[in-house]
VMD Tcl script that draws the C-alpha trace (Angstrom):
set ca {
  {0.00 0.00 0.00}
  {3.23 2.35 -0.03}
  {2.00 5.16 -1.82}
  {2.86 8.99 -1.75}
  {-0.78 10.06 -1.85}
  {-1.82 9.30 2.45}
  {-4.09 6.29 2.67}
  {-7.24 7.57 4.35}
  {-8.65 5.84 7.40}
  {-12.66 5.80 8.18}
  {-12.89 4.88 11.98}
  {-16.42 4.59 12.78}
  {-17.74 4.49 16.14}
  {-21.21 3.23 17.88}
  {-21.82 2.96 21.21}
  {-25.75 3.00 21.90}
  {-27.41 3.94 24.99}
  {-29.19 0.80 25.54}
  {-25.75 -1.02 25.53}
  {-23.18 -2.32 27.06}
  {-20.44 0.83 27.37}
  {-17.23 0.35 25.43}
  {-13.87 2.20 25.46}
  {-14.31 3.27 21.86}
  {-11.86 6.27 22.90}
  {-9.20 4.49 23.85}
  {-9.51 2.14 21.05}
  {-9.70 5.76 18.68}
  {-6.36 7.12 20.60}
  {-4.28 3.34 20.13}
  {-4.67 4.14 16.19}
  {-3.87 7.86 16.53}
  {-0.84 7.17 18.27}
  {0.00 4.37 15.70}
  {-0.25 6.05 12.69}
  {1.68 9.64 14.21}
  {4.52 6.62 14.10}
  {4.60 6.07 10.45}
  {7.42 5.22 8.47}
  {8.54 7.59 5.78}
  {7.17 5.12 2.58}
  {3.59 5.17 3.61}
  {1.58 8.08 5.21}
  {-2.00 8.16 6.61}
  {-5.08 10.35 7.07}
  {-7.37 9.06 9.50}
  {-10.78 10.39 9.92}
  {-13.54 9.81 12.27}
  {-17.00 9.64 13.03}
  {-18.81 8.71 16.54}
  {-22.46 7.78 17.32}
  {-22.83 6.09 13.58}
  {-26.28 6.69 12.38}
  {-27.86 3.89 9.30}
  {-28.03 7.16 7.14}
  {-24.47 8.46 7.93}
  {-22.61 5.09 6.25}
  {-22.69 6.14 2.64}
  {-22.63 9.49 2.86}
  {-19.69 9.72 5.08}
  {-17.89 6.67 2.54}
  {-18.75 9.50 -0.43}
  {-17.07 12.58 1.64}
  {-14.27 10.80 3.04}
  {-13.53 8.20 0.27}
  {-11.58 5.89 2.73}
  {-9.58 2.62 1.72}
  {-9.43 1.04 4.60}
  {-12.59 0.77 7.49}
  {-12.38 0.45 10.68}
  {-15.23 -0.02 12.69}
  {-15.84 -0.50 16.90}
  {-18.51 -1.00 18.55}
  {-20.79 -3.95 19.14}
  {-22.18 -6.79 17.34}
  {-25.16 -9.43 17.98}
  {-24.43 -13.52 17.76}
  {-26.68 -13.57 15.27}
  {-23.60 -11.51 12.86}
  {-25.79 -8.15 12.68}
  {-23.55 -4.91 13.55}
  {-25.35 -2.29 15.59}
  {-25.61 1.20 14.79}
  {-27.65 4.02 16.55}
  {-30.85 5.37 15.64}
  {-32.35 9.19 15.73}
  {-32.20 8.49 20.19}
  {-28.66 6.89 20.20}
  {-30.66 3.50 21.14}
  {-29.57 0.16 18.60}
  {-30.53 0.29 15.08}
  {-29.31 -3.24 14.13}
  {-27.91 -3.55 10.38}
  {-27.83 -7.46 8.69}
  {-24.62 -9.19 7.01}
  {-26.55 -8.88 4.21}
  {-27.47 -5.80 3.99}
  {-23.52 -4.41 4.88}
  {-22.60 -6.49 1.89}
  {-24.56 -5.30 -0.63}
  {-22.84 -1.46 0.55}
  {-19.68 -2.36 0.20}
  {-20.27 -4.07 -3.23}
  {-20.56 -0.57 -4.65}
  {-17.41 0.69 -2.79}
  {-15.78 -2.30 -3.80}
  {-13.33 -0.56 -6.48}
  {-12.75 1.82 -3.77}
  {-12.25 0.40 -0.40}
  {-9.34 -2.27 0.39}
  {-9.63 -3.22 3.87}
  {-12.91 -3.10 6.52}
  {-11.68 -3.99 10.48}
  {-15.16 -5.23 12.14}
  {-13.43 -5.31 15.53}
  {-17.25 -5.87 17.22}
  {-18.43 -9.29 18.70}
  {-19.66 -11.72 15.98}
  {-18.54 -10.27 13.23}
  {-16.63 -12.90 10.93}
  {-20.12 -13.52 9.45}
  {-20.34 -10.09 8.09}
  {-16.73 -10.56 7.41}
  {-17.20 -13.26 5.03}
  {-20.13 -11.45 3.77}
  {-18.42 -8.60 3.00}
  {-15.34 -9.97 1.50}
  {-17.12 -11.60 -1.26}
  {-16.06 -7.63 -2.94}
  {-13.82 -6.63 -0.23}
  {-9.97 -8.07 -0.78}
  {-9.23 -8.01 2.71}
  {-11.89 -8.35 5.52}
  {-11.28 -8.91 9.02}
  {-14.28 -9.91 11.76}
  {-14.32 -11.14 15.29}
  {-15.77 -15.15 15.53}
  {-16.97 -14.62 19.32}
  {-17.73 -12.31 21.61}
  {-14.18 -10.05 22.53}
  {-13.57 -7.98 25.45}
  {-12.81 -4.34 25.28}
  {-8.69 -5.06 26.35}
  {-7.97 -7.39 23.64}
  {-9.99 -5.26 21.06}
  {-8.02 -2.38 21.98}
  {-5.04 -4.75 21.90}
  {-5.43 -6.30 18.24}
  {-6.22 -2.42 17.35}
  {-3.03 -1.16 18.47}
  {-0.57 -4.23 16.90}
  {-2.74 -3.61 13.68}
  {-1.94 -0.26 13.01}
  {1.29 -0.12 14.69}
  {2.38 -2.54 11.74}
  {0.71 -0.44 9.08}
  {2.68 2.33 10.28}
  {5.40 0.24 9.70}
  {4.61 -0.44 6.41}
  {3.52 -4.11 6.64}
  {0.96 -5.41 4.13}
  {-2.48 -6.08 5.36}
  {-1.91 -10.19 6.25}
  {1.24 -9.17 8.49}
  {-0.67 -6.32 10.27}
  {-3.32 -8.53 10.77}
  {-0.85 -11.57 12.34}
  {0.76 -8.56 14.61}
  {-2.66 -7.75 15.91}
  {-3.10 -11.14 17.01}
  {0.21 -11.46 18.61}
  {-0.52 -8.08 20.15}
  {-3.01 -9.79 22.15}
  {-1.27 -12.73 23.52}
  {1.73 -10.16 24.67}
  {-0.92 -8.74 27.03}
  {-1.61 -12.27 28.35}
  {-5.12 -12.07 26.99}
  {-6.46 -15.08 26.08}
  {-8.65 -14.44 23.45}
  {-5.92 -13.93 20.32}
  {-8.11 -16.51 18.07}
  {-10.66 -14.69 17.83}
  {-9.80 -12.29 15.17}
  {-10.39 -14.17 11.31}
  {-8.94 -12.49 8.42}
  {-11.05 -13.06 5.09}
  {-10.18 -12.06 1.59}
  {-11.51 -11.61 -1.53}
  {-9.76 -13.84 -3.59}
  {-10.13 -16.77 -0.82}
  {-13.34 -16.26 -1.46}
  {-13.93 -16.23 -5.19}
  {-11.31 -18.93 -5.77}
  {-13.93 -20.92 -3.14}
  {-16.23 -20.02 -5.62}
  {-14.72 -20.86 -8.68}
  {-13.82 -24.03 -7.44}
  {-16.92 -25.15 -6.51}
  {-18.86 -24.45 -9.54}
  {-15.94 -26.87 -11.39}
  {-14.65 -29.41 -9.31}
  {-17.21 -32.44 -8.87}
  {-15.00 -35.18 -7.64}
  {-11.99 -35.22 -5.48}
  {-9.25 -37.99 -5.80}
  {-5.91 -38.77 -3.95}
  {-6.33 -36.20 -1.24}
  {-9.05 -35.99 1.83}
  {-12.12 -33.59 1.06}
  {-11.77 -30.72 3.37}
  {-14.60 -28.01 2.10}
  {-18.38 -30.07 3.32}
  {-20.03 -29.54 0.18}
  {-18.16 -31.86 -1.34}
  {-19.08 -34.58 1.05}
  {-21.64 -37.29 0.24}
  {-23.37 -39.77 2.55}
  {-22.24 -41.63 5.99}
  {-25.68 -39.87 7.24}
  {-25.89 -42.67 9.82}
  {-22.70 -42.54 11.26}
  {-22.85 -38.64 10.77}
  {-25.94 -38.47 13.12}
  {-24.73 -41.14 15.64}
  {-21.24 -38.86 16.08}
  {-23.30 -35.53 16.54}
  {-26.04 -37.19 18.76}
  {-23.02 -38.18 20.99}
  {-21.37 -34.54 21.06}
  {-25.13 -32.60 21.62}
  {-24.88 -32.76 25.45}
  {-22.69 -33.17 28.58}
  {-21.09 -34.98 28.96}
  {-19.72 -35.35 25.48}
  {-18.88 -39.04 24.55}
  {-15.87 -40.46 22.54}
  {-15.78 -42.23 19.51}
  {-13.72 -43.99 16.87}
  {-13.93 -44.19 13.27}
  {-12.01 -47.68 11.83}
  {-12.13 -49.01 8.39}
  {-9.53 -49.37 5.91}
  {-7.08 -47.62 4.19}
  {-8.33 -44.65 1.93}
  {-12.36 -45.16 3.13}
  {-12.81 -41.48 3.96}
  {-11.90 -41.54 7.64}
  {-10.03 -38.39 7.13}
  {-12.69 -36.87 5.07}
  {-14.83 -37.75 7.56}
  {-13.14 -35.65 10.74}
  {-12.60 -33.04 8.32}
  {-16.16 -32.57 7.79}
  {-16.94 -32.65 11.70}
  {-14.62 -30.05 12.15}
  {-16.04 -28.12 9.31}
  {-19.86 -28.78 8.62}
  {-21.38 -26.56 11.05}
  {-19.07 -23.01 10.87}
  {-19.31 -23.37 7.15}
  {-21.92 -20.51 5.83}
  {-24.98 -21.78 3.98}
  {-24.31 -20.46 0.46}
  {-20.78 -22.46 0.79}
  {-22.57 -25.88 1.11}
  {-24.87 -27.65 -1.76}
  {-28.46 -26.49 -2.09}
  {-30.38 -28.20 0.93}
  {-27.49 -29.88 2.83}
  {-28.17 -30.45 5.89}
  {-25.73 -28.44 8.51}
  {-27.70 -27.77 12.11}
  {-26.38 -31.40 13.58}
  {-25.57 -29.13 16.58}
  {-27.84 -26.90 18.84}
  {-25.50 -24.21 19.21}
  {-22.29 -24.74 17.03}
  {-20.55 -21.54 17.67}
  {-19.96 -23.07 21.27}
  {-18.02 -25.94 19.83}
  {-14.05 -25.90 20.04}
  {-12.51 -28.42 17.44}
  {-9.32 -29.31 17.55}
  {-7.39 -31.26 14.44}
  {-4.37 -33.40 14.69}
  {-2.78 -35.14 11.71}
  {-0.08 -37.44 13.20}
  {1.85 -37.78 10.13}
  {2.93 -34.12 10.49}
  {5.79 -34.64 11.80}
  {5.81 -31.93 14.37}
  {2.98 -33.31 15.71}
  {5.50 -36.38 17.08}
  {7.04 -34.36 19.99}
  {4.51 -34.03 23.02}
  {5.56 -30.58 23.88}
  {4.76 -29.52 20.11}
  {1.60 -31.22 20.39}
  {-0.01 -30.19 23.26}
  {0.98 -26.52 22.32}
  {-0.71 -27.48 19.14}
  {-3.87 -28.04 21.09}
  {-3.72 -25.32 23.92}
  {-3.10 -23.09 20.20}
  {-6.29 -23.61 18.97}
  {-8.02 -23.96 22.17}
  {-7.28 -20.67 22.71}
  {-5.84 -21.10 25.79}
  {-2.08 -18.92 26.35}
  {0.68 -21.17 24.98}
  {3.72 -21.13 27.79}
  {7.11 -20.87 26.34}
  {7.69 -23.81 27.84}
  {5.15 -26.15 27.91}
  {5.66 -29.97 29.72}
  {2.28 -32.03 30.43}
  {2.14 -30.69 33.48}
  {1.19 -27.28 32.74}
  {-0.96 -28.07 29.85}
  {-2.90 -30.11 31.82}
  {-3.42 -27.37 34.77}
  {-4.31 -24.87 31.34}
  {-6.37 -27.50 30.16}
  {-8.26 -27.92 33.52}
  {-8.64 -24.11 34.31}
  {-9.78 -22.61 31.18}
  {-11.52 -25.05 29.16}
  {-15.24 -23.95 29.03}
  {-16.79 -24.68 25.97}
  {-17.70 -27.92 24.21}
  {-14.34 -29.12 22.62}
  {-13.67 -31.90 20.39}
  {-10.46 -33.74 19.19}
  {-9.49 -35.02 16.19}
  {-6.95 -37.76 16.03}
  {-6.22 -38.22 12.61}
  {-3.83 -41.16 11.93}
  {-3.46 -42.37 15.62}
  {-1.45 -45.37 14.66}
  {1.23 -43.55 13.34}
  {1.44 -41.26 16.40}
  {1.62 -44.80 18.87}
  {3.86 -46.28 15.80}
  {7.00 -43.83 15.56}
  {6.33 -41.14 18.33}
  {8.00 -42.77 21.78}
  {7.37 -38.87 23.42}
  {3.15 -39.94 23.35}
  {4.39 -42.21 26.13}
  {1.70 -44.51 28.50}
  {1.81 -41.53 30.90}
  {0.41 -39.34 28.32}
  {-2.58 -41.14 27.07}
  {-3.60 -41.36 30.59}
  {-3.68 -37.71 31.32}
  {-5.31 -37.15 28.11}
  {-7.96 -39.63 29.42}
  {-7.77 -38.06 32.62}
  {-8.94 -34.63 31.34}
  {-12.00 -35.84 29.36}
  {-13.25 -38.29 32.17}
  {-12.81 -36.29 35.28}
  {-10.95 -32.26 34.81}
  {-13.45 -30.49 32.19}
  {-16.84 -30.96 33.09}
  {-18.23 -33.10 30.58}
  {-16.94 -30.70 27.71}
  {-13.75 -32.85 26.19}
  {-14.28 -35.54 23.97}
  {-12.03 -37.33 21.85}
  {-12.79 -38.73 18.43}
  {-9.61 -40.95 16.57}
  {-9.67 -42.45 12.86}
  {-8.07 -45.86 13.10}
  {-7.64 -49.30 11.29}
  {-8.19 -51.44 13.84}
  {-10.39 -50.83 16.74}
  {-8.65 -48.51 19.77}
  {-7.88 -51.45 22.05}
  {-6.76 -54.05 19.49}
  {-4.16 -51.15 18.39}
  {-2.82 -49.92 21.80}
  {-2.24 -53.64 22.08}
  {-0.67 -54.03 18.70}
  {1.61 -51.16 19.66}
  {2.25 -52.17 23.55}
  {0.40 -49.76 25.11}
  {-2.20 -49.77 27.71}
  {-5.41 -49.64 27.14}
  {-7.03 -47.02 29.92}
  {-7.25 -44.28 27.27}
  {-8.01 -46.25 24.07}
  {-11.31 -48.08 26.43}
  {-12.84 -44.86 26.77}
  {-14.16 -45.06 22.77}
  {-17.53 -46.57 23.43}
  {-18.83 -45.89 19.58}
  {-17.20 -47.16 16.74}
  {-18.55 -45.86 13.31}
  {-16.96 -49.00 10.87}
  {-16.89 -47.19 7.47}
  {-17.56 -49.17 4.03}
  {-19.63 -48.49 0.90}
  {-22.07 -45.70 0.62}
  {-25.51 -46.24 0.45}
  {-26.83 -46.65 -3.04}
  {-28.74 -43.02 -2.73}
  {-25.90 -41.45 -1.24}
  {-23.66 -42.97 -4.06}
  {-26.21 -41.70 -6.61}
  {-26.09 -37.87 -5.07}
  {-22.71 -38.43 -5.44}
  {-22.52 -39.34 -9.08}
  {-25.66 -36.46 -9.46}
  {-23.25 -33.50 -8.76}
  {-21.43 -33.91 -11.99}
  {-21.39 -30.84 -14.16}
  {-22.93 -33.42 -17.04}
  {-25.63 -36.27 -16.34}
  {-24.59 -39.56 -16.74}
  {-26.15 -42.19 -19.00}
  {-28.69 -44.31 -16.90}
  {-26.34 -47.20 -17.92}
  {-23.39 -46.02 -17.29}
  {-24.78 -45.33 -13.48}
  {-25.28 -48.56 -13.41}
  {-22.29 -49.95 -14.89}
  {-20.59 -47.84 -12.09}
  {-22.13 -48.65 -9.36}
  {-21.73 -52.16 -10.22}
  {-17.71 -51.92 -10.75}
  {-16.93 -49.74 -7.59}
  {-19.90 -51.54 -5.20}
  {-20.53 -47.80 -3.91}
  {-17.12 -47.55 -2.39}
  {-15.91 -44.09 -2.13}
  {-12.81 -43.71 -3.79}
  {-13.74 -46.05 -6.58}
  {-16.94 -44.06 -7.07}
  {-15.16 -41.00 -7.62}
  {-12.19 -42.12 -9.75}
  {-14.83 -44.20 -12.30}
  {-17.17 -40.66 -12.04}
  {-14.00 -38.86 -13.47}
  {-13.40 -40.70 -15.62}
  {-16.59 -40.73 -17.37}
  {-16.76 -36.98 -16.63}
  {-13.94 -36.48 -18.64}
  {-14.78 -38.34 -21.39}
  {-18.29 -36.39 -21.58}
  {-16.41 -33.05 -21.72}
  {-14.06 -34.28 -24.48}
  {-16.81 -35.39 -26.31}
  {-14.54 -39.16 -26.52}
  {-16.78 -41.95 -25.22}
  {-14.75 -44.26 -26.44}
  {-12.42 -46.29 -23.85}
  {-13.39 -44.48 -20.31}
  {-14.08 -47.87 -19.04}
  {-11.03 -49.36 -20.17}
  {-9.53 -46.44 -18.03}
  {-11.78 -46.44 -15.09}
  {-11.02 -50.08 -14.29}
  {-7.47 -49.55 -14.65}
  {-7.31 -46.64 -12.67}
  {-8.89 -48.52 -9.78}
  {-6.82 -51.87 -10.22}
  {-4.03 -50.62 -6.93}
  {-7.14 -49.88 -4.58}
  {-9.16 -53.06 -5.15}
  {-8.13 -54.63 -1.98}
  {-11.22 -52.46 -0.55}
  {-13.42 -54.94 -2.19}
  {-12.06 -57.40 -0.17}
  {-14.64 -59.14 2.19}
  {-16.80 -56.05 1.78}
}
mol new
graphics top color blue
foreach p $ca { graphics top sphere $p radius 0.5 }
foreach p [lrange $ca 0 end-1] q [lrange $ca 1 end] { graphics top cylinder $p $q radius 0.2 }
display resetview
């Protein structure tokens, strides 16, 4: 943004009577301060406007013509921002409604700060024509919104692009000892459209797991058995088995994912309210083939990471279990992705700390820790495989064993191609991959690609020899 011209600031602030009172002042000095500190390749103007009015947002945008945004005040959990009416009481304004302003400003404006409560879903509104958007995904206290404030802009001043500012922010809160530096989400505009894009041309995913829930078809039974476990106190454990390249991973991926995903990200009609209140829910993924994820002091600071919880310096499972204990409040759920590799080639994830992992879901959190691990073999037979006891691999008392799809969900499957299939080539393919998965989507491909280069010649010649090297899932299916 280095520019000889001063980058103008908007900082607009709303405080209504009938509210909560905030220390929009301070929050309006950090910045002032900040940007008086400039460096001598970028200068700013910053301009402000209190008691924000419905009627004063465009006209102010026209006078000031800002490119960056920055507004404080407060925000409802339902991701509407709140403004002041003609008696300084709330005049609440929707995500969709702030979107469809900032789509005409979008050749003008670069950045827009929502540094309010429950904001990232009128961030991700907005940065569907915004390039960089950045939104609050719980409620935030006034110190660590005056904190992310002040690392912001101090790094602006410093000439640091938008991404870095936003990463100092975030720091800027843990350096107070404030644990609530997670709660900031940066969005932008080419995330989004490239989200977009993608979706309206990829239909089926091979060699890697499916991250993004719209692309995930069936397990609806095992789906609603896993949620109906996590709905109340205390939440229950579980383990997903099957074989090798089933969809385990897909599968956690999707729990992680299904319920903070917005609507218009997910397929028309797809079902995503498996939880009463998702915004509660702390997940927690853990791929143990990433190697750093094979030392226990990396791990558990890892966890405490996206807990949210302060990460010591120096971390030992003594401390992360007292950080654990003390400050885990919500709902939380973790993912154990690849669990026989961690008990395989990681001699630091010792007995003694499976049983303090145990330990905190059974008896130190309330009810509000539950572990869920993808596995080959069930959770006993493979801490016995491995020679290790069994107290914290008996505490799995569901086990979702994944095969084929269901012949419906196998058909929505095949349904989200960009081109219908033949009726008999359906068949032919549900025949050949016996609704498994991975062979479903490598034989859908495969005819997919034939349709679009107008060749129907061979694609089953193909197809079959594509799947020969994963036909050992047909085995005793």
């Amino acid at each position: 943004m280095s520019s000889d011209i001063p980058v103008k600031i908007l900082f607009l602030r709303a405080d209504p009577s009938n509210t909560a009172r905030l220390r929009l002042g301070q929050e309006s000095r950090a910045i002032k301060d900040c940007l008086e500190k400039a460096t001598e390749y970028v200068t700013y103007q910053l301009e402000q406007l209190e008691s924000v009015r419905v009627s004063d947002l465009t006209k102010v945008i026209f006078r000031i013509k800002p490119r960056i945004i920055h507004f404080s005040g407060h925000g409802t959990n339902n991701g509407e921002l709140c403004l002041e009416n003609e008696v300084g009481e709330v005049q609440y304004v929707t995500p969709e409604a702030l979107a469809a302003m900032f789509k005409l400003f979008a050749q003008q404006i670069y950045c827009v700060v929502l540094n309010t409560c429950y904001s990232e879903v009128q961030a991700n509104a907005i940065a569907q024509h915004i390039p960089f958007v950045i939104g609050m995904n719980d409620q935030i206290g006034d110190r660590a919104a005056i904190a992310f404030t002040t690392g912001f802009y101090k790094a602006l001043a410093a000439n640091c692009s938008i991404e870095e500012a936003y990463e100092f922010g975030c720091v800027e809160i843990q350096l107070y000892g404030i644990r609530e530096h997670l709660k900031p989400v940066l969005y932008t505009k080419n995330k989004v459209n490239a989200n977009m894009s993608f979706e309206e041309t990829c239909s089926f995913i091979i060699g890697s797991p499916i991250t993004h829930p719209r692309y995930f078809f069936g397990r609806q039974r095992e789906l609603k058995r896993l949620f109906d476990l996590l709905k109340r106190r205390p939440l229950q454990n579980a383990a997903i088995v099957g074989k090798r390249r089933i969809g385990k991973t897909s599968l956690l991926h999707y729990l992680k994912n299904i319920t903070s995903t917005p609507s218009e990200h997910l397929r028309p009609g797809q079902k995503n309210d498996w939880l009463p209140h998702p915004k509660n829910y702390r997940w927690v993924f853990v791929d143990f083939q990433d190697a750093r994820m094979r030392s226990q002091e990396m791990l558990i600071k890892h966890i405490l990471k996206h807990l949210g919880i302060q990460v010591p310096t120096s971390c030992d499972l003594e401390i992360f279990m007292e950080q654990v204990s003390d400050n885990l409040c919500n709902p939380t759920v973790i993912l154990l992705d690849e669990i026989g590799v961690g008990l395989q080639r990681c001699p630091e994830l010792d007995d003694e700390f499976w049983e303090s992992l145990r330990s905190l879901a059974t008896n130190q959190t309330g009810g509000n820790l539950a572990f869920i691990l993808a596995t080959h073999e069930s959770p006993i037979e493979l801490a016995h495989s491995t020679g290790h006891s069994s107290p914290f691999f008996n505490i799995f008392g569901y086990t979702a064993t994944l095969g084929a799809l269901t012949e419906a969900e196998a058909q929505e499957l095949i349904a989200s191609a960009r081109i219908s299939f033949p009726k008999e080539d359906v068949e032919w393919i549900f025949q050949q991959s016996q609704c498994l998965p991975l062979l479903l989507q490598i034989l859908c491909r495969e005819r997919l690609f034939s349709l679009e280069d107008g060749n129907a010649n061979d694609w089953r010649e193909e197809g079959l020899r594509q799947i020969q090297q994963f036909r050992y899932l047909l085995e005793d299916k």
